[in-house]
Backbone as CSV, one residue per row, in Angstrom:
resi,resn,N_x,N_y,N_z,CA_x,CA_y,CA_z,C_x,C_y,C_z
1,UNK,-130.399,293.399,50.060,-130.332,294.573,50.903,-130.601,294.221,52.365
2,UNK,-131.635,293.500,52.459,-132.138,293.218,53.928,-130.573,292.254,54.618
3,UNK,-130.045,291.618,54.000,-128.819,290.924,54.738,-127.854,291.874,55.025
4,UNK,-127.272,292.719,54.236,-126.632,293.655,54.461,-126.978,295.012,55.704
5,UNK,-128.084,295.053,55.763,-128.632,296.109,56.946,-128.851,295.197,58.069
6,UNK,-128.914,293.904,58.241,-128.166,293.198,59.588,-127.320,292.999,59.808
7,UNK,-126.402,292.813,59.231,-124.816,292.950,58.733,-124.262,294.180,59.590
8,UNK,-125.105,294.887,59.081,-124.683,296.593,59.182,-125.615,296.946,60.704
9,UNK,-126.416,296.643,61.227,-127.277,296.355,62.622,-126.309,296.347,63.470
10,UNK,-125.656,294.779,63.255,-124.878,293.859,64.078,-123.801,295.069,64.556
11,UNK,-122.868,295.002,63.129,-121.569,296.092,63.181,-121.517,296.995,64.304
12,UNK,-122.773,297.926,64.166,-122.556,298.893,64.973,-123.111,298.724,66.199
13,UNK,-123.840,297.826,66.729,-124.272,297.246,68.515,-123.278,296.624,68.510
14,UNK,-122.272,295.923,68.038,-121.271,295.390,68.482,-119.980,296.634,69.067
15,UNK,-120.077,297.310,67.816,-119.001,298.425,68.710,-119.507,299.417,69.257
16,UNK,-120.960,299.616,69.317,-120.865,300.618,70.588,-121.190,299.845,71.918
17,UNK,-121.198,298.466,71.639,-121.305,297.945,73.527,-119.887,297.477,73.881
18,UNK,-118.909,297.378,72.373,-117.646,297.752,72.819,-116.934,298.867,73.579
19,UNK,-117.254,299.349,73.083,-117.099,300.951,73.377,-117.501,301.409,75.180
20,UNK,-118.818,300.943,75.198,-119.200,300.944,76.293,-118.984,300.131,77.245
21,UNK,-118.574,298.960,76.806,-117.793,298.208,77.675,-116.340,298.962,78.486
22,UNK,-115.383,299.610,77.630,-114.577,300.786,78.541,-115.139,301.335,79.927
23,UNK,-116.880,301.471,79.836,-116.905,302.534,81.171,-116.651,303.720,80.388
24,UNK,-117.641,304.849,81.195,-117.133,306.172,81.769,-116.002,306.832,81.896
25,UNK,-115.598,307.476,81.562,-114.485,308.342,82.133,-114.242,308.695,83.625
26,UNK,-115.589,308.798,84.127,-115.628,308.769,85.771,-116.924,307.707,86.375
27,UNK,-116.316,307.150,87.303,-117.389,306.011,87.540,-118.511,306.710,88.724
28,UNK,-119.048,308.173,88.558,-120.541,308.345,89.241,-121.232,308.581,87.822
29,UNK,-120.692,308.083,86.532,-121.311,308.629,85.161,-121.488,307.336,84.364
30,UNK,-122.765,306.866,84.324,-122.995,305.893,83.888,-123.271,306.084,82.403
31,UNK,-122.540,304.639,81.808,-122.729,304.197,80.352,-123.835,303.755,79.854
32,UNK,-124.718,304.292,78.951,-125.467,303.655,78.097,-125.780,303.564,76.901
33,UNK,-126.529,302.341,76.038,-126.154,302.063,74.836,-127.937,302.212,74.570
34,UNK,-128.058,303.145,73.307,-129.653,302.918,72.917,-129.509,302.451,71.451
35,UNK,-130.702,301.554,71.457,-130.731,300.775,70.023,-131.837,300.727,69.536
36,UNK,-132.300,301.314,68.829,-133.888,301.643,67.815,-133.510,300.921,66.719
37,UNK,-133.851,299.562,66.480,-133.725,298.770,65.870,-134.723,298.895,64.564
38,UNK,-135.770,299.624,65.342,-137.264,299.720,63.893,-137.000,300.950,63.393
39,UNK,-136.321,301.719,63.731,-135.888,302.940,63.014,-134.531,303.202,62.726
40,UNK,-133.691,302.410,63.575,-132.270,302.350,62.874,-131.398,303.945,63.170
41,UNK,-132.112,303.799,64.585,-130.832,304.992,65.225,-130.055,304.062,66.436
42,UNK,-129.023,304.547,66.458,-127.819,303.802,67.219,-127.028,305.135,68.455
43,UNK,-127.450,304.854,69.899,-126.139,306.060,70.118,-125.447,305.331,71.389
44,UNK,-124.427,306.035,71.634,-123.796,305.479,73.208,-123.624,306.725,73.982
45,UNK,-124.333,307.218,75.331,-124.522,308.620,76.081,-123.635,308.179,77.375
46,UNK,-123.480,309.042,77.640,-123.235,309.487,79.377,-124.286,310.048,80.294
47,UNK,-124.469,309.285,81.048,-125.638,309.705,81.931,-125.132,310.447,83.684
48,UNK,-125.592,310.752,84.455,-124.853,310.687,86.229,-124.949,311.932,86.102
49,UNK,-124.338,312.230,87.593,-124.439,313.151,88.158,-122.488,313.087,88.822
50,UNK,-122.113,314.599,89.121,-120.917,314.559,89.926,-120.591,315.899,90.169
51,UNK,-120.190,315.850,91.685,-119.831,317.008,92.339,-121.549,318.349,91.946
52,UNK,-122.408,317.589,92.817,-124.080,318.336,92.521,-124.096,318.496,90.752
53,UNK,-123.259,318.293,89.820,-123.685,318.680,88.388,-123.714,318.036,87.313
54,UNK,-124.793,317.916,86.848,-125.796,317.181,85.647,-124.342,316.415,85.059
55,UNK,-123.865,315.300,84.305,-123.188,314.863,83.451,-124.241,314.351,82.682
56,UNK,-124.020,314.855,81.058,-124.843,313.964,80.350,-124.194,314.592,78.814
57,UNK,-124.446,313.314,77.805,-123.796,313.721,76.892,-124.161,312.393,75.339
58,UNK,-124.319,312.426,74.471,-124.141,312.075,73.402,-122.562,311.020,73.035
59,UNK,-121.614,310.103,73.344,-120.837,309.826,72.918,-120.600,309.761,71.062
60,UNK,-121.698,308.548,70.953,-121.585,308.527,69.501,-123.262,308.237,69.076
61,UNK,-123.283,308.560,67.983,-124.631,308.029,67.126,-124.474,308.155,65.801
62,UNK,-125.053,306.982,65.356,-124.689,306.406,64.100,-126.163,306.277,63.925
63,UNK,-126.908,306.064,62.547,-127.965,305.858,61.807,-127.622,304.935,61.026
64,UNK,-128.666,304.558,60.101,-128.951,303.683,59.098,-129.982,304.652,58.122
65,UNK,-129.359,304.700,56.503,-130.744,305.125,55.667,-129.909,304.938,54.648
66,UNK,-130.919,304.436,54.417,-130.881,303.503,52.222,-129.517,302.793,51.996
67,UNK,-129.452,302.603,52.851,-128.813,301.518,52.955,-127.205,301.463,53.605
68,UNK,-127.087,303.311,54.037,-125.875,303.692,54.603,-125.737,303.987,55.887
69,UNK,-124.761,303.839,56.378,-124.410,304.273,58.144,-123.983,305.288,57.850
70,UNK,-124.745,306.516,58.596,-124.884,307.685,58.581,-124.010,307.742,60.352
71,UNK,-122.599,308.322,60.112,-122.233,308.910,61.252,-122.365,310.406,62.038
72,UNK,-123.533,310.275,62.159,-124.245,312.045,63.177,-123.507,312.541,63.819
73,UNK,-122.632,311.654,64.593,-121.690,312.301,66.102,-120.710,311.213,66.283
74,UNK,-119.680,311.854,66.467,-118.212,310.880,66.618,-117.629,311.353,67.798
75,UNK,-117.733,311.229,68.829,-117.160,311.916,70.179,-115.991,311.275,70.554
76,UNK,-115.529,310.529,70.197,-114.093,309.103,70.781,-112.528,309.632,70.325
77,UNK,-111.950,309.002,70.126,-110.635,309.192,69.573,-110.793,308.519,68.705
78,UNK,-111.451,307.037,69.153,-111.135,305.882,67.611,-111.667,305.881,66.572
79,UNK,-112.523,306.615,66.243,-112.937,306.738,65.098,-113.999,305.791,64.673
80,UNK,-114.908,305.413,65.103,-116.105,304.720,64.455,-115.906,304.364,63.222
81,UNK,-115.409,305.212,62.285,-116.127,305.144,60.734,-114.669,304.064,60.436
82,UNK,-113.376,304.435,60.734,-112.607,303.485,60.504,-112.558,302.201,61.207
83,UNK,-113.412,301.813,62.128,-113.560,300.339,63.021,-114.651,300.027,61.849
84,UNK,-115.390,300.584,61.414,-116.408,299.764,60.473,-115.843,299.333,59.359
85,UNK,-114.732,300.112,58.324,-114.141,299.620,57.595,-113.470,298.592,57.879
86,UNK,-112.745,298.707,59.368,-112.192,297.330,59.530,-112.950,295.889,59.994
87,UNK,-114.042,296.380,59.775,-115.322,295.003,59.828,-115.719,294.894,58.860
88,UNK,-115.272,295.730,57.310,-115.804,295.042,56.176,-116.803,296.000,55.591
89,UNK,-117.132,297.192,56.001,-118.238,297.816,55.780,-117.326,299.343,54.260
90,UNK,-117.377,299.313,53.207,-116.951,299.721,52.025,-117.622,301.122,52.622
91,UNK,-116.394,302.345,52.386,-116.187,303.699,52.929,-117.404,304.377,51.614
92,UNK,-117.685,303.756,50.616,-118.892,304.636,49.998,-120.096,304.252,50.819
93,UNK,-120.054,303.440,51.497,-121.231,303.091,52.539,-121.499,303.672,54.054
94,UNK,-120.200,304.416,54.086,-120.645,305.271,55.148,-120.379,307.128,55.115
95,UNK,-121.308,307.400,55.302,-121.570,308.929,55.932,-121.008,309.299,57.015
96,UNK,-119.930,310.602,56.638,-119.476,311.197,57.801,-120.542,312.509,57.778
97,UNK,-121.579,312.492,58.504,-122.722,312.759,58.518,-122.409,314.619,59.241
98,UNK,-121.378,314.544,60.006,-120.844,315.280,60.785,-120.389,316.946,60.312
99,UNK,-119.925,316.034,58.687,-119.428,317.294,58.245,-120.434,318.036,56.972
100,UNK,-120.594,318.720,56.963,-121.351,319.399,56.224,-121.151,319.139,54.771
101,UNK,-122.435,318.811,54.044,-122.714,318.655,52.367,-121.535,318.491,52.009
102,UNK,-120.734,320.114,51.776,-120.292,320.169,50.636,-118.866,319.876,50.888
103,UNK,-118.271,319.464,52.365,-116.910,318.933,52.733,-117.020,317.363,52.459
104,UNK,-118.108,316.624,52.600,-117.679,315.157,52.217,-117.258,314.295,51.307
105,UNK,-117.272,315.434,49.899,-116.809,314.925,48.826,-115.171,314.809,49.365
106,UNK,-114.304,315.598,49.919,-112.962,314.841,50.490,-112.878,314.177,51.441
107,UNK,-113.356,313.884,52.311,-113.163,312.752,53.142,-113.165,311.410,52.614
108,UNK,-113.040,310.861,51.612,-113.192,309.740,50.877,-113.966,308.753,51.732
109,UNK,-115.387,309.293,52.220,-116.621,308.172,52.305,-117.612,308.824,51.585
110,UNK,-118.682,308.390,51.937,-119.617,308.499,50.936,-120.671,309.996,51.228
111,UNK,-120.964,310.966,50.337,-121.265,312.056,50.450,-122.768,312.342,50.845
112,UNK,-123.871,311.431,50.686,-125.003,311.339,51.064,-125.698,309.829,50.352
C-alpha cells in the first residue's frame, strides 16, 4: 500500500505543476500549487488581483483516502481523472468525488 500512495503522491504533483506550469489565464493572477503531503490534500488555485477585483479560485483538488484519489473539484477542460488513468492509475481507484453518492455508480470510477 505504502508504494502505491507514492506512486499515487507523485501522479498528482506531477500534474498539477503541469497544469500550473500553463500559467493563469491572465498574467496579474498568479498560479499556485498546495501540497499537504501528511494529510494528502492536493489543489492548484488562482490567486491576484485585476481591474481593483479580488481573483481567487480553487482550479483543482484532488485527495488521497484508503487508498483512493478522491477528485473534490475538476475546474479544467482536461480532465484530471482521465490524465491519471493515462499514468496507470485503475478507474476503481479513483473518485469522482464531485458527483454525488448515488450518480457514481455510472461514471465507471470508483463510487467511494
Amino acid at each position: 500500500m505504502e508504494n502505491k500512495l507514492e506512486t499515487y503522491r507523485a501522479y498528482i504533483q506531477k500534474l498539477l505543476k503541469d497544469y500550473a506550469n500553463l500559467g493563469s489565464p491572465d498574467t496579474d493572477v498568479e498560479t499556485q500549487t498546495i501540497f499537504d503531503t501528511d494529510r494528502d490534500h492536493y489543489q492548484l488555485v488562482y490567486s491576484g488581483w485585476k481591474n481593483r477585483r479580488r481573483r481567487y479560485g480553487c482550479v483543482l483538488h484532488l485527495d488521497i483516502k484508503n487508498g483512493k484519489i478522491w477528485i473534490q473539484h475538476d475546474g479544467t477542460e482536461i480532465a484530471i481523472a482521465d490524465e491519471l488513468v493515462k499514468l496507470g492509475v485503475p478507474k476503481e481507484d479513483i473518485v469522482l468525488a464531485f458527483h454525488e453518492p448515488l450518480v457514481r455508480q455510472y461514471t465507471g470510477f470508483a463510487v467511494g
